[in-house]
Each structure stands twice: as C-alpha cells, then as structure tokens.
N, C-alpha and C positions, 0 to 999 in steps of 0.2 A: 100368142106372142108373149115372149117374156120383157117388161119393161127393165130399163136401166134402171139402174141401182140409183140410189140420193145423191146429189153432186158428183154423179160421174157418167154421165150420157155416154159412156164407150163400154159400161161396164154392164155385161146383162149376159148373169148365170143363174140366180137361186129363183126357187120358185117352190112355194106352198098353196095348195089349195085343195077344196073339197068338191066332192061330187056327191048326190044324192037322186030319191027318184029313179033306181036303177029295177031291173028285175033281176029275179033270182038265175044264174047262171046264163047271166049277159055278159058277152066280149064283147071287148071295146080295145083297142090300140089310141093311145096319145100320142100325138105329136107335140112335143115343145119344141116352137118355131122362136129363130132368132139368136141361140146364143153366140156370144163374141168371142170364145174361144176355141182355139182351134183344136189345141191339145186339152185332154178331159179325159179323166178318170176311167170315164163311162165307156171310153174304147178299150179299157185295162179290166173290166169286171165288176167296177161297182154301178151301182142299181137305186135306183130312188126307193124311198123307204113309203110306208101307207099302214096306217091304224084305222079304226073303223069305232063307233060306239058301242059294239060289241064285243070288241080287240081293243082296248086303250094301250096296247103296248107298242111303239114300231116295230114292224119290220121289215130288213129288205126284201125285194123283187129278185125271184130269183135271175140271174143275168144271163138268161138263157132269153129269156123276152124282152130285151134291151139293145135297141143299136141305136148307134152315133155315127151322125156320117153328113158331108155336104151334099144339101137339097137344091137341083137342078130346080125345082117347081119355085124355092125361095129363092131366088139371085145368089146361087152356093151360099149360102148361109148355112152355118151349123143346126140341124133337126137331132134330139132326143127321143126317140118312138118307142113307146110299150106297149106291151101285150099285157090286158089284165082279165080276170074272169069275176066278176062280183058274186058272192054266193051268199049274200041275204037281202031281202026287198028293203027291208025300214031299218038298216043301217043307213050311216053318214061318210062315206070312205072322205081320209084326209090323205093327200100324194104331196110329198116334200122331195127337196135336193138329196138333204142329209136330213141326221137328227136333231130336229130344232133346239136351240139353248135360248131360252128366252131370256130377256132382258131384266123381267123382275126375280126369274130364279136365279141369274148373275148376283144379284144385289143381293135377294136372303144367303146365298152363300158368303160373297164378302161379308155381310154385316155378323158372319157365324165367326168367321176369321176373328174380326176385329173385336168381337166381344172375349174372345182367350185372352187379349191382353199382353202381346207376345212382345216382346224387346223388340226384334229385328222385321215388324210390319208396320208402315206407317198407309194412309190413306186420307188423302184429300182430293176434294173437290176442285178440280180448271175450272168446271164451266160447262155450259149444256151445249149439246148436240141441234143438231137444226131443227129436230123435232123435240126438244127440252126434255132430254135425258140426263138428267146428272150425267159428268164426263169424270171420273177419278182419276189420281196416279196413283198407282201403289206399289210401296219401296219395300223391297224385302231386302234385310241389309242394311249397310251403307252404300251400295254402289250398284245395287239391282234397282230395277225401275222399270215398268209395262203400264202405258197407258189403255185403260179400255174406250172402245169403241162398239157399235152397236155391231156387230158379225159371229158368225157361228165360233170366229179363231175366240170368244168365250171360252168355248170347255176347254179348248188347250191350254187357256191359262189359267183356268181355276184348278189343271190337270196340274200343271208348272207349279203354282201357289202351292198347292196343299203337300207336294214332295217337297215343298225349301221350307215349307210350316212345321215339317212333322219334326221329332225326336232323331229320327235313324241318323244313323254315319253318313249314310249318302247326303242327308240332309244338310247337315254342318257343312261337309266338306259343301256343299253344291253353294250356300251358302258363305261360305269362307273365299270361293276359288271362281264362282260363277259369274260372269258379267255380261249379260247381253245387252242393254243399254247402261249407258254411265249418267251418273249424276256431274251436272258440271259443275 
C-alpha cells in the first residue's frame, strides 16, 4: 500500500523502495495498491524505473510488464502491477515512480548556481518544511519567481534554472519576456 504523501491524506502516488534476498532468475509481479489517481502515465507507457548495486544507473521497465488498472480485490482502487525477473542473488534491487531528484542534490546544484554570481539570480530562504528542509525562493530576473518544495517537479526546475542561467539568446529572451509567477 502506498501511504499519502505529507499534509495531504488524498495524495498517494510516489513510491521508492528496495528489495533484497532474492534468487537468481526469480519472478515476482508487484502490486502497488492504493493509488489516488485515476489518470496515470502508467496507462500511456511509462514504467517504474529499478537500479540494483550492481547497476547504480536507473532504468526503466520495460512497459510491456506494466499495467494500471481498478482492483475489484481493492474497493476499485487504482493497482500498479509489474512483472520483474531478478538476475543476481547479492544484489539490492531499488523500484521507484520515476527518477529520484533528491533534496540534498537540489541544494549542491542551487548553491553551484549562486556561487557564478549572476545579476539576474537571487535566493533566499522562507523557512523550513515540516520536516526542516530549508524552503528557498529563487528569482531569476525581476519578475521570475519558483518556490521549491520537497517533489521530484526538482529536476524541472533546476531544468528551467539552468536555460534562464545560461548565456544563449533563448536565455535572455526567456529572461526578458518569461513570467510564470510575479513578484508583487
């Protein structure tokens, strides 16, 4: 069962964990029971990702062994089920949603950002998280503004950041012309 997310008892999608203990060319099929949505990815072709200590890289499942569907057995509640083959005994397999962006590699990247020095980034601290995360805003601009928060939408803003950080033309302009949140 996947629990709900922090301050949000309706929200329950992501899920990281490990399995060990396995034998060599054991199948096993997962079920993640529980999730709250009803539209998902996972009925369009994407696939939980799995690295192993053998494999430190992720990758995905292929989505031929994935299906999404309401569990008659759960109260129609949304089931994730995969097919997986483990093919080393004293590996650690690790199965996630997506690809994790963790929270301290958020930070060493901002703190890479803010050491360039750049006119148009500023960064300060609101205040911590329920679990006492430093909580930033960070302005690129005068009138760009994204607060982080502890979620994988990470990479896509350090994806955002680093296009409005660079040199290129798109960057200016994006810069110049881009507003998705306003400062008041």
């Amino acid at each position: 069962f996947i629990r709900p997310d922090t301050c949000n008892p309706r929200f329950r999608v992501w899920f990281n964990f490990t399995v060990e203990n396995v034998r060599e060319t054991q199948r096993v099929i997962f079920n993640i029971v529980n999730f709250s949505k009803t539209k998902s990815l996972y009925r369009d072709g994407m696939s939980p990702v799995v690295k192993s200590t053998s494999r430190p890289k992720w990758q995905r499942l292929p989505a031929k062994n994935v299906y999404y569907y309401r569990c008659p057995d759960h109260r129609r509640n949304y089931v994730m089920s995969f097919a997986f083959c483990f093919d080393r005994e004293d590996d650690v397999y690790q199965f996630a949603y997506c690809y994790p962006y963790t929270y301290s590699r958020l930070q060493h990247y901002l703190a890479s950002l803010e050491r360039r020095n750049l006119d148009y980034l500023l960064r300060e601290q609101l205040g911590l998280s329920v679990v006492s995360h430093c909580m930033f805003a960070h302005c690129v601009a005068a009138r760009l503004c994204c607060v982080s928060g502890v979620s994988v939408t990470f990479y896509y803003v350090c994806i955002f950041l680093y296009l409005l950080c660079t040199a290129h033309s798109f960057s200016l302009r994006g810069r110049t012309h881009v507003s998705v949140f306003e400062d008041a």
